[in-house]
PyMOL commands that place a pseudoatom at each C-alpha (Angstrom):
pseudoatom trace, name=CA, resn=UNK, resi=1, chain=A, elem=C, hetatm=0, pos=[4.855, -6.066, 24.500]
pseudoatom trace, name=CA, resn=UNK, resi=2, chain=A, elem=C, hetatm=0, pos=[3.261, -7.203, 21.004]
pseudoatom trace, name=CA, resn=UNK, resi=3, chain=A, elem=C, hetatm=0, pos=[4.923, -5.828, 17.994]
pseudoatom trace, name=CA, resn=UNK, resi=4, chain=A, elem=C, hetatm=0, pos=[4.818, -5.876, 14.176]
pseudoatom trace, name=CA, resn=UNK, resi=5, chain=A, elem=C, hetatm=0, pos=[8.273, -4.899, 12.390]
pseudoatom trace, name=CA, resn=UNK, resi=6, chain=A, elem=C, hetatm=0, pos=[8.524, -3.993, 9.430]
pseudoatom trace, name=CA, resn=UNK, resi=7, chain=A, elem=C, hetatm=0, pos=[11.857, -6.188, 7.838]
pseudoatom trace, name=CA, resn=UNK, resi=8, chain=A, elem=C, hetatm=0, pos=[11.709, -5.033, 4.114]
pseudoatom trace, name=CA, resn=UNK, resi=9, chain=A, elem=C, hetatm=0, pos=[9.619, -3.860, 1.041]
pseudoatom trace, name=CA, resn=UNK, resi=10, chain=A, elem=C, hetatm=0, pos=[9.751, -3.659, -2.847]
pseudoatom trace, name=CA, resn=UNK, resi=11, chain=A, elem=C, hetatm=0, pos=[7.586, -1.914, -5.164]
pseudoatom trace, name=CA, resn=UNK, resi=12, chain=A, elem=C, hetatm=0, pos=[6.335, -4.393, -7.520]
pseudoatom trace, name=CA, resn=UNK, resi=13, chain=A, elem=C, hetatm=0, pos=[4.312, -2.241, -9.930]
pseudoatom trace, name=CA, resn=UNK, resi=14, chain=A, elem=C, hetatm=0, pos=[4.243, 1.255, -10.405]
pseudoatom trace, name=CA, resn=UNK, resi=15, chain=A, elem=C, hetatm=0, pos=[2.034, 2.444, -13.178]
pseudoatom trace, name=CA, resn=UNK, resi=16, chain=A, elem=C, hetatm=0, pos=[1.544, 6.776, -14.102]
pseudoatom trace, name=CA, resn=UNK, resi=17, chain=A, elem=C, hetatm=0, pos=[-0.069, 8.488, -16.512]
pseudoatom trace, name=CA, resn=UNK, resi=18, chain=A, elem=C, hetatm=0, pos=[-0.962, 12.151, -16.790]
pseudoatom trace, name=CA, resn=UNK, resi=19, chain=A, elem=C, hetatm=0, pos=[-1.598, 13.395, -20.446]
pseudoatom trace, name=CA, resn=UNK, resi=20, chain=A, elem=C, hetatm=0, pos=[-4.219, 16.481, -18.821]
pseudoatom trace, name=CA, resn=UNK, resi=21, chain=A, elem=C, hetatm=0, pos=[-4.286, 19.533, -20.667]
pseudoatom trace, name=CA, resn=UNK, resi=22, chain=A, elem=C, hetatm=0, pos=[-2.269, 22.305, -18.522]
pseudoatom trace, name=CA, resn=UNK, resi=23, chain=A, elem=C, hetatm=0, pos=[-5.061, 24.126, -16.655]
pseudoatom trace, name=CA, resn=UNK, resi=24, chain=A, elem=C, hetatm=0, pos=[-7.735, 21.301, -16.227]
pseudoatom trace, name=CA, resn=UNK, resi=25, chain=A, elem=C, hetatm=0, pos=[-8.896, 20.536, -12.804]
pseudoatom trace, name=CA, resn=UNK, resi=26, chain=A, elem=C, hetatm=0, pos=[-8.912, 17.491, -11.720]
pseudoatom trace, name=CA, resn=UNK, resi=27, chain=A, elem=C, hetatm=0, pos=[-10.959, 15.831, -8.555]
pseudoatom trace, name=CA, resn=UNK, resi=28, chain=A, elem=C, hetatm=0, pos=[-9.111, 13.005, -6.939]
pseudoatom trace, name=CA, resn=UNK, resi=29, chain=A, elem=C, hetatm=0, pos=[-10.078, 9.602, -6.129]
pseudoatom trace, name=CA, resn=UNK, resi=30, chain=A, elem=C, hetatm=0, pos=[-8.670, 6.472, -4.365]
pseudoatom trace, name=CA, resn=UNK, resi=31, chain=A, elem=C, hetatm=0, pos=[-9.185, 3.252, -3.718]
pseudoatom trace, name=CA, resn=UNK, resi=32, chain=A, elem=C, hetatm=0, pos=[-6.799, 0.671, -1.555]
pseudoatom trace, name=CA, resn=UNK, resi=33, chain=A, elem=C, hetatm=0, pos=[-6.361, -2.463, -0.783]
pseudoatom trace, name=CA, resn=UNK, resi=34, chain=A, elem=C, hetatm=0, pos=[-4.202, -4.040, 1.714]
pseudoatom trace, name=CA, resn=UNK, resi=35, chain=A, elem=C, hetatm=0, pos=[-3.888, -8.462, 2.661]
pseudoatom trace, name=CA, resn=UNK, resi=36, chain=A, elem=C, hetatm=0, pos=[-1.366, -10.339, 4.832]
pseudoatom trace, name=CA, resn=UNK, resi=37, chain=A, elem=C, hetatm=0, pos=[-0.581, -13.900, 4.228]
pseudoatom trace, name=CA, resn=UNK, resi=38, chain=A, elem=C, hetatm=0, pos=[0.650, -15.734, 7.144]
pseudoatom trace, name=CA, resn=UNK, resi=39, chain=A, elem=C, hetatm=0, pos=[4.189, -17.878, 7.022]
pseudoatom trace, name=CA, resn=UNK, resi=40, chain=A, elem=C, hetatm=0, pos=[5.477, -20.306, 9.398]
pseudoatom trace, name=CA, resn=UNK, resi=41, chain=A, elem=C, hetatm=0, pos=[7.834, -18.466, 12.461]
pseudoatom trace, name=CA, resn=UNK, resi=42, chain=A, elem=C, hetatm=0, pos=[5.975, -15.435, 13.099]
pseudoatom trace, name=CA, resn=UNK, resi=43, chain=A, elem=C, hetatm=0, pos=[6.242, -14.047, 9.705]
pseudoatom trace, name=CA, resn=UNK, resi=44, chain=A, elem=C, hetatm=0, pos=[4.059, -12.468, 7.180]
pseudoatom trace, name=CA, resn=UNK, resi=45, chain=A, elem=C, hetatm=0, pos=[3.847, -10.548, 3.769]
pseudoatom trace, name=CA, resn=UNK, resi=46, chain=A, elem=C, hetatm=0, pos=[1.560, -7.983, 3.160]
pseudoatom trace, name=CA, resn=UNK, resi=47, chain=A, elem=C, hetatm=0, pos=[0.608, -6.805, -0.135]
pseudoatom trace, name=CA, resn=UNK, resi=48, chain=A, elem=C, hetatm=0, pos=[-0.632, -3.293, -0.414]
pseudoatom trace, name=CA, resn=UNK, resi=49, chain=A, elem=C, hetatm=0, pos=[-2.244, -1.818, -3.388]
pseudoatom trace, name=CA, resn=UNK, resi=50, chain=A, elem=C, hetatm=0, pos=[-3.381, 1.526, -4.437]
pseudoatom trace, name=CA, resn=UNK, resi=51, chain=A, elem=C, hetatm=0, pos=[-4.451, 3.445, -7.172]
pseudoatom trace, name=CA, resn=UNK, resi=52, chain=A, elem=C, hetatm=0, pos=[-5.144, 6.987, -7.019]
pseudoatom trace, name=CA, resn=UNK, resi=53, chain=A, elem=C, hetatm=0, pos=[-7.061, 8.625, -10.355]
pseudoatom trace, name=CA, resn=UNK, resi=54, chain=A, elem=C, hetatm=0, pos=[-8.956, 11.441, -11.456]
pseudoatom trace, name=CA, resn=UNK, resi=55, chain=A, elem=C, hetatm=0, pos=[-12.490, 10.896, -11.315]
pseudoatom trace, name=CA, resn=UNK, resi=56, chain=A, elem=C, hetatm=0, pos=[-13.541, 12.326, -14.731]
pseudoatom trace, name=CA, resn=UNK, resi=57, chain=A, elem=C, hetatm=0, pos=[-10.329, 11.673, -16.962]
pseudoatom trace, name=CA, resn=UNK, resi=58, chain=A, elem=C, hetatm=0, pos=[-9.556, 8.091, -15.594]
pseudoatom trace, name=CA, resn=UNK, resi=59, chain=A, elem=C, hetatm=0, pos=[-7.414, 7.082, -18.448]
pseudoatom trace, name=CA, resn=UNK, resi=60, chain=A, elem=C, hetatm=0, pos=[-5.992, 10.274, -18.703]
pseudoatom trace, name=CA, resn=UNK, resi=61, chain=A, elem=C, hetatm=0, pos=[-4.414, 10.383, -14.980]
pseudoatom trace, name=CA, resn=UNK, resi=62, chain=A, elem=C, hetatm=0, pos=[-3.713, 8.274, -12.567]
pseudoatom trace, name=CA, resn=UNK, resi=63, chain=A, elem=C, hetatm=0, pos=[-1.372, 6.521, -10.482]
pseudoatom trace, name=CA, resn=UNK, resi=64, chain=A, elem=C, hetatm=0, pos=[-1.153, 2.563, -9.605]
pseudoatom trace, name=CA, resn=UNK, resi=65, chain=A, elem=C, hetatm=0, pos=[1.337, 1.397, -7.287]
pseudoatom trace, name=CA, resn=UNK, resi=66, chain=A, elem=C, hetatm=0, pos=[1.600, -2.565, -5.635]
pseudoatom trace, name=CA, resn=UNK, resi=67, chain=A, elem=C, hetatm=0, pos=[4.063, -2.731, -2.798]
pseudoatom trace, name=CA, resn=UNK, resi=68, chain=A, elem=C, hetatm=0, pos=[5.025, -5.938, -1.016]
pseudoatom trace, name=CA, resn=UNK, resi=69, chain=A, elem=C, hetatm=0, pos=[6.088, -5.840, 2.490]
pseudoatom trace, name=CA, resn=UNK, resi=70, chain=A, elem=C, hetatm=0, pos=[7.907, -8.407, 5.125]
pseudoatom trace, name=CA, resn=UNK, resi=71, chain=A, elem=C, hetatm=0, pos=[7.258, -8.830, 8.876]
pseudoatom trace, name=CA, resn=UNK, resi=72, chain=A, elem=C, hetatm=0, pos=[8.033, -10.424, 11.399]
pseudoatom trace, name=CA, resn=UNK, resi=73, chain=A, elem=C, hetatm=0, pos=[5.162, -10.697, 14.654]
pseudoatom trace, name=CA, resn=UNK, resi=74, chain=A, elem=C, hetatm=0, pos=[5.210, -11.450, 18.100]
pseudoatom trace, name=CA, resn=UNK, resi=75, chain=A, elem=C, hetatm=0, pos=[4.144, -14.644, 18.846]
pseudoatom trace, name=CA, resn=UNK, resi=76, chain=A, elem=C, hetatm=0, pos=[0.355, -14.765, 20.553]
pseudoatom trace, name=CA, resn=UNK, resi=77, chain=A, elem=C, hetatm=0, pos=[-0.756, -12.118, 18.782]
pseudoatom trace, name=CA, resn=UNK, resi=78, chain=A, elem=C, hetatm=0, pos=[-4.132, -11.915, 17.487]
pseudoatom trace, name=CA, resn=UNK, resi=79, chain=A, elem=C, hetatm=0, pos=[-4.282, -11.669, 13.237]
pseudoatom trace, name=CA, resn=UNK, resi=80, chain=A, elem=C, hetatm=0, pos=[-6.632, -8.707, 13.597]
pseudoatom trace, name=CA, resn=UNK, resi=81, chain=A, elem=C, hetatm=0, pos=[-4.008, -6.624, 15.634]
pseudoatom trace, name=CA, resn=UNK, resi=82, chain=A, elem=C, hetatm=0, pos=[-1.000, -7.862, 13.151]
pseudoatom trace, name=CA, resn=UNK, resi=83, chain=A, elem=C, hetatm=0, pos=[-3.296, -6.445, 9.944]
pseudoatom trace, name=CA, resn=UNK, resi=84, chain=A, elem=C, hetatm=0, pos=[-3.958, -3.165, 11.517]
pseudoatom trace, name=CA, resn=UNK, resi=85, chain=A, elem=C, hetatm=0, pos=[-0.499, -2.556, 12.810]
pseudoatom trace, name=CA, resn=UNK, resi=86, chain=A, elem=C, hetatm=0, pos=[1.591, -4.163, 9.639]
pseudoatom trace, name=CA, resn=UNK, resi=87, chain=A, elem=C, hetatm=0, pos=[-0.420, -1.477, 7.419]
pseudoatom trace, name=CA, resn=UNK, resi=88, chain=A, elem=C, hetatm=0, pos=[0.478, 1.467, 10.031]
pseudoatom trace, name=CA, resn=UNK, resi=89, chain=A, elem=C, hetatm=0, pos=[3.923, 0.114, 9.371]
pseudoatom trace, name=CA, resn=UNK, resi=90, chain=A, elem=C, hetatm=0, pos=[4.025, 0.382, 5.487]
pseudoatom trace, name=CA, resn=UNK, resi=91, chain=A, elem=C, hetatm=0, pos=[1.362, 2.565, 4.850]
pseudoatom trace, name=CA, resn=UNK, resi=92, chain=A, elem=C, hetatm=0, pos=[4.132, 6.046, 5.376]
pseudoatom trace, name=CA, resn=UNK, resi=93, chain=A, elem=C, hetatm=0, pos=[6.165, 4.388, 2.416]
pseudoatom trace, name=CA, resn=UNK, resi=94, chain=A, elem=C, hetatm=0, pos=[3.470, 4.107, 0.123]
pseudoatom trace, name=CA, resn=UNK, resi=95, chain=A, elem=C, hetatm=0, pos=[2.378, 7.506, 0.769]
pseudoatom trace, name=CA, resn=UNK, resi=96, chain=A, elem=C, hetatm=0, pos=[5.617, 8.903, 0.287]
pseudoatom trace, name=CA, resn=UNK, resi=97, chain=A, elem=C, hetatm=0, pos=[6.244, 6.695, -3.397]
pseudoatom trace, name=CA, resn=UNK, resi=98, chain=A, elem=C, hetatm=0, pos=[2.884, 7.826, -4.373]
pseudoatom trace, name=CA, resn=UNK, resi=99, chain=A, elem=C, hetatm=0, pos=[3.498, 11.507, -4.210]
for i in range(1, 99): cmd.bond("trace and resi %d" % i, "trace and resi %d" % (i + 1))
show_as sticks, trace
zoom trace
């Protein structure tokens, strides 16, 4: 069976900022980006970024965060398979540092 693990992460960045007046709404938006760079022995680091901001006060709130994560693969599998799955791997973390 092909398989991604996750081995470690860190949090490289982590950027906030929330100077809102109490009461103003705010509508979210986000943006992502995730890459995997390929090392020798079935291993791999994928960097995930995301920023997550309000769409009228940009300045005024948001919330930037760059995690780096550590694999290790299968060998055989296809790099398209690795991407998806290494992101299903680290994506919970992010999520859960971001909120």
């Amino acid at each position: 069976m092909s398989s991604v693990v996750l081995n470690a992460y860190r949090v490289e960045e982590m950027q906030f900022r929330n100077v809102l007046d109490t009461g103003t709404q705010i509508k979210l938006e986000n943006k992502y980006s995730f890459n995997v760079k390929y090392e020798n022995g079935n291993k791999c680091i994928g960097i995930f970024s995301v920023e997550v901001y309000d769409l009228n006060n940009r300045e005024d709130f948001f919330a930037k965060t760059k995690i780096t994560a550590f694999y290790s693969y299968t060998e055989g599998m296809e790099r398209d398979a690795i991407h998806r799955a290494a992101f299903k791997e680290v994506f919970p973390y992010a999520k859960s540092i971001i909120t």
